[in-house]
C-alpha positions, 0 to 999 in steps of 0.5 A: 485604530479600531480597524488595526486587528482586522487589517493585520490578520488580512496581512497574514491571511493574504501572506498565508496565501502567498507563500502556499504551494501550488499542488498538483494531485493525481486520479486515484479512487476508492480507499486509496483517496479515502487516505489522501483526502484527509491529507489534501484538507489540511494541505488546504487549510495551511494556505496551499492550492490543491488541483484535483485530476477528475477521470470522467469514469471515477466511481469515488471522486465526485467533483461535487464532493471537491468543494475544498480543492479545485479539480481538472476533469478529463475524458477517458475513452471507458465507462463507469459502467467498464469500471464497475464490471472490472471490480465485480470480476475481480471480486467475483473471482476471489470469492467465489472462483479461486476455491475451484481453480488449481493454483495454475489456473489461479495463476492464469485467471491472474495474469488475464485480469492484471493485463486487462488492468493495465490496459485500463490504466493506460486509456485513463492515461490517454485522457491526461498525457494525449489531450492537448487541452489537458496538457496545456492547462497543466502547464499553464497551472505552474504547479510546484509538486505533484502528489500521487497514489500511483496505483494509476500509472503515469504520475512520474511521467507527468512530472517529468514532463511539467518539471515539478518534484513528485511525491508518491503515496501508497501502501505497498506493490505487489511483491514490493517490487515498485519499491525494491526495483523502482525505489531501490529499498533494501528487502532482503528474501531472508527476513523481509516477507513479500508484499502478498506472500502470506509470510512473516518475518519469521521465516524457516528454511523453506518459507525462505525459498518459497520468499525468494522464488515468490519475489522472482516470479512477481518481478518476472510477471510484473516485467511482462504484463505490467513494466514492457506496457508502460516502457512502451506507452512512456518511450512514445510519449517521450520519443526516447527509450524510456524505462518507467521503473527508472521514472518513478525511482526518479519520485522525491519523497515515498510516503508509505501508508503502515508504520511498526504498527502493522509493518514487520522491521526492515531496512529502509531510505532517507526518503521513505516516510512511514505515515500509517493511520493517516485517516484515523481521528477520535470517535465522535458521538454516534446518532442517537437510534444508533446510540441507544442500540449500543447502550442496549448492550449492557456489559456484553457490548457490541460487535462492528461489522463490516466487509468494506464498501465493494462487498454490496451482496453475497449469496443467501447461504453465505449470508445465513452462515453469517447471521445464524453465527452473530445470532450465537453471541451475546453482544450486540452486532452492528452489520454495514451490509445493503444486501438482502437480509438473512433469515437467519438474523437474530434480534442481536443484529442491526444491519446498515447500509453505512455505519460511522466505523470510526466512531463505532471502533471508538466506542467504549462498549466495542469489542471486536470488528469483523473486517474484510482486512482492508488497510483502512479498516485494519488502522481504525482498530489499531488506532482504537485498540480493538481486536479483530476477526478477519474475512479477508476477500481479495487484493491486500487483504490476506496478506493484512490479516496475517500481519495482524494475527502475527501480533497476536491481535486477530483471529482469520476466518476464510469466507469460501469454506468457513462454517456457522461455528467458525465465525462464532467461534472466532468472535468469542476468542477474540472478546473472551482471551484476554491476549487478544485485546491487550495485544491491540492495545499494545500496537495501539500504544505503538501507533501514538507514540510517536514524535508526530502524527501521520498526518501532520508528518505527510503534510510536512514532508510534502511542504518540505519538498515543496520548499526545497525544490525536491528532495533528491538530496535524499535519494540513494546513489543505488539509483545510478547504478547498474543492476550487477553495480548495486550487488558489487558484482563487478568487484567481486569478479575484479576480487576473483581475478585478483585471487585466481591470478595470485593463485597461478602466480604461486603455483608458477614460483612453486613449480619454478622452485621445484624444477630449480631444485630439481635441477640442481639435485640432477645436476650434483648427482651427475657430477659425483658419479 
């Protein structure tokens, strides 16, 4: 009898473990896994396998650091030396380039860097799809869904492959044309700004052209460097013709990383889940140095400081342009920099090589973060309520700072061309208005007031995809249906002809009419004569 409780609870632990899935999860690197670690924990921790595919030329997913999950390594035919130097170059170019291109040359220097991007995406594929051990071993797995960030392409076909139900997870495309092509979600030019397009969803005339075309173009580009690739690279692995935005359209659930937070309204599909903030967590306490600087403050309070993980140096104007601005404030400044010090930091300044963000945002005494714009960075303030001030550098970011300037919670800053006073100017209005802070803690009170949590929503939409054997109950029929079908097209043109005939018919019964009458005036009029 002593031994009962034990033996009951290795029952339901034994039971947990039985009826958990087993799950399939795609390479991925950088903030984009920094989101689904948190989701895969807990994944874990409800009694599920989680198997991790590990490129060998991974900058962020160290197999040591997979403790939690079992993890598939493969080889891939490029360095991580290669995939650093990729980075550095698209950073290089938007922080330092792009201010002395035309916008051809922009557009140009672009479409090199996206078709190299996507030939680096495919030798990682290589690894997976032409490796017969990998392929075997996957197979072997009997894995009941695979999750994917399909930043790196290839995940649907994989599914496909091994027959299993796929999950994707991301933040956008670009233009949204995975999403508007691929998942057929509705984004109608008028109010729904493009991914990237620098607009909101309140758009004058010529902001709706510019939407229109902006969206045409990114479709039209994205056809030639990004879908023509991988229609190719899918039709050999298949040995049929196959088209990949077809393939990915064929993804169960979509769960996409904003909410009304940060997202501007629009239309949206049973089997799009919006699942923002996922990595969001209460503040805990800081380390105790780092504490006693925070409460060195007083009532002025501190400033969180942070340009992301990728942005490790800049030049020493730039980066005395920065500190002569943070010397000029009251508060105390946290910098997350490993770049060399400014000699123009003032005694308000501490730099790190890392800070707790999290938790720094979650302090009482913060009062604004200066970010690069990153998704995961821009959540946190959300989260905590903090108003920001943007330095947005590349990839998303712009486009994330206008979204939160348009709430009202944020004030952008350009890196290129912006002074010692603009910055400092920026951080006090951000601290000083009080529209600012109120504004954060609106879109704050938004982000918690919901049914869920974000994590504990992605968690069940996977679990319920798992259960279910998919979730192609949930997809719309537009999947089915041709391009000129979706616009009713055809209808409008059976529609027309229906008109037209009717038109002629009337104009055929009037003409009859007329010359009948005619007729029969001519022929009266003879007759009397």
């Amino acid at each position: 009898m002593k031994q009962l409780p034990a033996c009951i609870l290795l029952v339901l632990c034994v039971t947990c473990s039985a009826n958990g899935g087993n799950i399939l999860v795609w390479y991925t690197e950088g903030s984009h896994w920094i989101n689904l670690k948190p989701v895969l924990e807990t994944l874990v921790n409800r009694g599920h396998q989680v198997t991790v595919l590990v490129p060998s030329a991974s900058l962020s997913m160290n197999t040591s650091q997979l403790s939690s999950f079992h993890y598939e390594p493969f080889n891939v035919s490029v360095s991580i030396e290669a995939t650093e130097k990729i980075l550095e170059e698209y950073l290089h170019f938007s922080m330092y380039e792009i201010d002395h291109m035309s916008y051809l040359q922009i557009y140009m220097r672009f479409i090199e860097m996206a078709k190299d991007n996507v030939q680096y995406s495919l030798k990682c594929l290589d690894g997976v799809l032409k490796s017969e051990t990998i392929m075997k071993r996957l197979k072997d797995g009997k894995y009941d869904l695979l999750l994917a960030d399909p930043i790196y392409p290839g995940s649907d076909l994989t599914a496909d492959i091994l027959g299993i139900p796929l999950v994707f997870s991301l933040r956008f495309s670009l233009g949204n044309s995975w999403e508007r092509l691929c998942g057929q979600l509705p984004a109608p030019p008028s109010f729904v700004p493009g991914a990237m397009s620098k607009l909101t969803d309140k758009m004058d005339f010529s902001e709706r052209v510019w939407n229109f075309l902006f969206n045409a173009l990114n479709d039209l580009v994205s056809d030639i460097i990004h879908w023509k690739e991988l229609d190719k690279y899918y039709s050999e692995v298949k040995g049929t013709p196959t088209s990949a935005c077809e393939m990915m359209g064929k993804a169960d659930i979509w769960l996409m990383r904003t909410y009304w937070d940060f997202n501007f309204p629009h239309p949206f599909l049973p089997n799009f889940k919006y699942v923002g903030g996922i990595h969001c967590r209460p503040a805990k306490p800081l380390p105790k140095d780092m504490e006693d600087f925070v409460q060195s403050s007083g009532d002025a309070g501190i400033v969180v400081f942070s340009l992301g993980s990728m942005i490790k140096n800049m030049t020493m104007e730039k980066g005395n342009i920065i500190a002569s601005a943070l010397a000029q404030i009251p508060q105390k400044v946290l910098w997350r920099y490993s770049g060399e010090k400014p000699k123009t930091l003032g005694a308000n300044t501490r730099m790190y090589n890392w800070i707790p963000q999290n938790d720094l945002l979650g302090h009482p005494k913060t009062r604004a973060f200066i970010t690069h714009g990153g998704t995961n960075g821009i959540y946190e303030a959300i989260y905590h309520g903090v108003p920001m001030v943007g330095i947005p550098m590349s990839f998303e970011q712009p486009d994330n700072m206008i979204h939160m300037k348009a709430k009202g919670a944020a004030i952008i800053v350009d890196f290129n061309s912006m002074k010692t006073e603009d910055l400092r100017d920026a951080i006090n209005a951000v601290i000083n208005n009080k529209s600012y802070k109120e504004n954060a803690m609106w879109l704050s009170s938004i982000h918690h007031d919901r049914p869920v949590s974000p994590l504990d929503e992605a968690v069940f939409w996977i679990e319920y995809t798992m259960r279910n054997k998919g979730a192609k109950h949930l997809r719309v029929q537009a999947h089915e249906l041709t391009w000129y079908q979706y616009h009713s097209l055809d209808v409008l043109v059976l529609l027309l002809a229906i008109i037209l005939f009717l038109i002629l018919l009337f104009i055929k019964a009037c003409k009859f009419c007329f010359r009948r009458c005619c007729g029969r005036k001519g022929k009266t009029k003879r007759k009397a004569e």
